[in-house]
N, C-alpha and C positions, 0 to 999 in steps of 0.2 A: 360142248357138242353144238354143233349146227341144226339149224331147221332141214327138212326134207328140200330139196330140190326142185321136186316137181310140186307137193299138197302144201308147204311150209308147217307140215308136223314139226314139231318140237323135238329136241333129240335126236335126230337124226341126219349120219352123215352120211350125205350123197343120196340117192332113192331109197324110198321108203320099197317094201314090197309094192302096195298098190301100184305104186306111178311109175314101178318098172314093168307091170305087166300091161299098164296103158299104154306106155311109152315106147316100151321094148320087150312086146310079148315075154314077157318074164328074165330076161337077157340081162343079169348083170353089167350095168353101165357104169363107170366113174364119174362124177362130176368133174373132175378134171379130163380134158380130150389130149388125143395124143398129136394133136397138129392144131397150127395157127389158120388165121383169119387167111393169111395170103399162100397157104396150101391148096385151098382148094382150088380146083380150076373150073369148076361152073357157076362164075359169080359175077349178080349182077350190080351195078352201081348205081343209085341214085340219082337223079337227074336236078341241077341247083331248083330249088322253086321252095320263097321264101316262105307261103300260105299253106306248106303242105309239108308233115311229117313223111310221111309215105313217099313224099316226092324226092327226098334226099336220104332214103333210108338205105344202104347195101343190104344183099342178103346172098347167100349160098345154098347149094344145093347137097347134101350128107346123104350116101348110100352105107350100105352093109359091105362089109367084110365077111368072109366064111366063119369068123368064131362070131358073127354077130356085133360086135363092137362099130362104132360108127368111124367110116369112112371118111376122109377129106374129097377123094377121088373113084368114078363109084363106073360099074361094068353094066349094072342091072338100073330099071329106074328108082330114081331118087323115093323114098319114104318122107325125108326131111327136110326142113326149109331150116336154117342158121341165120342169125343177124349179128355181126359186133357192134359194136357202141357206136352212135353217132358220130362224126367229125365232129372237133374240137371246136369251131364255130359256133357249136349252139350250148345253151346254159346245160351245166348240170350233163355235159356226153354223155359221162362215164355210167351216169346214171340207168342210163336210158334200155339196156337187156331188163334189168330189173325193175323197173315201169313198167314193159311191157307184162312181165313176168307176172307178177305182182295185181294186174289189174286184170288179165284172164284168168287168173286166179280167183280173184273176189271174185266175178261174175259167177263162176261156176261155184265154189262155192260158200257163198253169202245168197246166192238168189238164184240159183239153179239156170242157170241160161247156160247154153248148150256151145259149149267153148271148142277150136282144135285145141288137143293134147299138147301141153311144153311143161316145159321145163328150164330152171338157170344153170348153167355151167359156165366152165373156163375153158379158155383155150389154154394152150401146152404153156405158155409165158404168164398165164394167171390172167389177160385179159379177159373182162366178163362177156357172155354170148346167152343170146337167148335164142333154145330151140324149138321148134314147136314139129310135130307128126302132120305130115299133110293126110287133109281129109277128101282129097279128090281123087286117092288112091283107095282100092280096098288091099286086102290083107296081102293079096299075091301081087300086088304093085299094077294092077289093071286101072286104067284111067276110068273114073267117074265125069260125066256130066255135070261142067260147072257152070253156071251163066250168071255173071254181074248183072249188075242194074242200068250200067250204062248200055248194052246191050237187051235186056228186059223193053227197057222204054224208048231202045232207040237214041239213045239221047248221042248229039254230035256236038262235036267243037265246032266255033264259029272263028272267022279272020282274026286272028294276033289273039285267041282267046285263053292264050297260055294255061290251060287246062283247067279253067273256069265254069267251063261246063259240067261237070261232075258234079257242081255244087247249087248252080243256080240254074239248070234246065228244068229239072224237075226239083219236087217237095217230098217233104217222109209222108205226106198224104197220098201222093202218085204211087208212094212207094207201098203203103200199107193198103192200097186198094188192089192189089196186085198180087195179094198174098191170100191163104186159105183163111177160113174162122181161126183155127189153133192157133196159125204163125201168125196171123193179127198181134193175140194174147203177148205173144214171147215177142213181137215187135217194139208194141210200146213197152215192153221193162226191159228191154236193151235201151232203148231210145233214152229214157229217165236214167238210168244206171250208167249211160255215157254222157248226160248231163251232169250229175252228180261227181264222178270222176274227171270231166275235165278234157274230156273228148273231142277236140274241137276238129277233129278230119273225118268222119264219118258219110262221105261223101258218095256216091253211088258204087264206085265200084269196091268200098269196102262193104258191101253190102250184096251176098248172091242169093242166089236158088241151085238146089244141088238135089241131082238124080236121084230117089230111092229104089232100094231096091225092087218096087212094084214097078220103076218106073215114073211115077210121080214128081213132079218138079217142087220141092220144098227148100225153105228157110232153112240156107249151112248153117251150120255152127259158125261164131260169131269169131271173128280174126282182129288183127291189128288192136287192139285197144288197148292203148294207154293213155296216160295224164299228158298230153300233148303240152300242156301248159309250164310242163318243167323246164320242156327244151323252148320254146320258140312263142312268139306275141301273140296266143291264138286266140280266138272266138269262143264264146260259150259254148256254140251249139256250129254244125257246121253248115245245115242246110235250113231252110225256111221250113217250117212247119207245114205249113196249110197252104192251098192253091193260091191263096191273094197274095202268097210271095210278101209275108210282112216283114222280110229283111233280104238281103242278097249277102253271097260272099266279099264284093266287090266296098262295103262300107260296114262290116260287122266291126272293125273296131275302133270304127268312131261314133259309127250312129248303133247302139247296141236295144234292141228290145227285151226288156224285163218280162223273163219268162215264170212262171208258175205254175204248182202242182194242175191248176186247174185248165193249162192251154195244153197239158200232156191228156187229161181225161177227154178235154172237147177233145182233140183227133183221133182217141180211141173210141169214140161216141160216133165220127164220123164215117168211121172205117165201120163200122159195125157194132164193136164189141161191148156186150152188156153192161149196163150198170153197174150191177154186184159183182161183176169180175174188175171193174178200175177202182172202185170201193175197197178193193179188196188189197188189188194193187198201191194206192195210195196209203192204204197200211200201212203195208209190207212195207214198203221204202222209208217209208216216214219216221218209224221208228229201228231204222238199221243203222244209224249215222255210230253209234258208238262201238258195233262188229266194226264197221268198217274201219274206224279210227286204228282198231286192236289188230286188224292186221296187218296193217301197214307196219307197226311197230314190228312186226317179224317175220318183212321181207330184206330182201339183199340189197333195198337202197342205203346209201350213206343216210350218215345224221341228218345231213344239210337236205339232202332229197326226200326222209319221212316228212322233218319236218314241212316242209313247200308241198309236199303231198296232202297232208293234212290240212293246210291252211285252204288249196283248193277246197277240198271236198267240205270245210264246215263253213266257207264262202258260198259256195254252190246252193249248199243243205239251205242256209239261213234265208238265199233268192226266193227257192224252191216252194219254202215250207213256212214264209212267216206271212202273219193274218194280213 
């Protein structure tokens, strides 16, 4: 028996209850789809850009069908966002659904951070897809109010800045002064949590505010996050911490600055948030490195990918957390 799909419960093949009624209002789904990557027709591609996951990623768009089963080609708006595997160009492609999988997985649950719903599956030929439930939809498919960071601060590209901006206009300190007290909290243990995983694209516009129901402009649930470092030469971290800009995208991997537990507390210090809540937070993380180890061993990477997976995260751990 296979792990779960969507929780990686143990024993179970294709969804579990829970993650079909997150996933698919309770809708029996298969993990296997009944159409490939090149069925669908609202699909976007990737644009080449060496420094950036995101920037060569494809993705699709999956509606409903009348029995509920997921669409390649869709009449109503999309629910879903689809990705297959990398191009062959980068380490480890095939890897890369079950990265992403995998590692919004742990967030949500190893540390509670407030993830979109996915899930792994296959397409119709067994090639691996990862899905995830857009969250800028509500239930009846009505568009929510979503607004990145690049727009939050304004932030623009400059001449031949081949999308450079995203990374080096503004800091996670621009970013966390810009949020409420709560989203502060949940800001820095995304920040640490995609340090520790190996996150090196976390650049403005993976990073939004998203309409509440009251209306309220709040910290979305967190997207894109995976071990970037499986596929491609990345950075530890993607953008400068603090105002003084003490690194840029443009030389992180030659001139790299050695980050520590205690430059993730100053900027949670600075942004506001209490004492006894990054005390608390540097617990938490400090002693999770062995959870994390243990699920990586029962996601849907290959051998070759737990392992490189692993070797991040206890490389990371050791920068992070030794005296």
């Amino acid at each position: 028996m296979a792990n779960c799909n969507g929780c990686l419960k143990e024993n179970i093949d294709g969804f579990c209850s829970a993650c079909e009624t997150k996933l698919f209002d309770r809708s029996k789904v298969p993990g296997q789809l009944e159409f490939n990557w090149n069925d669908i027709q609202d699909r976007i591609m990737g644009q080449p850009a060496g420094f950036s996951i995101s920037g060569v990623q494809p993705k699709g768009f999956v509606g409903r069908d009348k029995n509920n089963l997921l669409a390649p080609n869709r009449d109503i708006e999309s629910m879903y966002i689809i990705k297959p595997f990398l191009d062959s160009r980068k380490t480890l492609f095939i890897d890369s659904p079950a990265n992403e999988h995998l590692t919004m997985t742990m967030a949500e649950q190893l540390f509670n951070i407030s993830t979109a719903k996915c899930g792994f599956m296959k397409f119709a030929n067994g090639e691996p897809a990862y899905l995830t439930r857009r969250f800028d939809r509500d239930k009846e498919g009505n568009i929510l109010r979503q607004e990145d960071f690049v727009s939050v601060l304004n932030a623009a590209p400059g001449t031949n800045d081949h999308g450079l901006y995203k990374y080096n206009s503004f800091t996670y300190e621009d970013v966390g002064n810009r949020l409420n007290p709560t989203d502060q909290i949940s800001f820095i243990r995304i920040l640490i949590f995609n340090f520790l995983t190996g996150n090196g694209d976390v650049h403005l516009k993976n990073l939004s505010l998203l309409e509440s129901v009251d209306g309220d402009m709040l910290l979305s649930p967190s997207y894109d996050l995976m071990n970037t470092k499986l596929h491609i030469n990345d950075p530890k971290i993607a953008m400068n911490l603090f105002k003084e800009m003490e690194r840029t995208k443009q030389n992180l991997l030659t001139a790299t600055y050695d980050y520590k537990i205690g430059d993730f507390i100053k900027l949670g210090k600075r942004i506001g948030v209490r004492d006894r809540i990054l005390l608390s937070i540097e617990k938490e993380f400090s002693t999770a490195k062995a959870d994390m180890l243990l699920i990586v061993d029962k996601s849907f990477l290959s051998d070759v990918g737990k392992r490189k997976y692993k070797e991040v995260v206890e490389l990371h751990y050791n920068q992070l957390f030794r005296p």
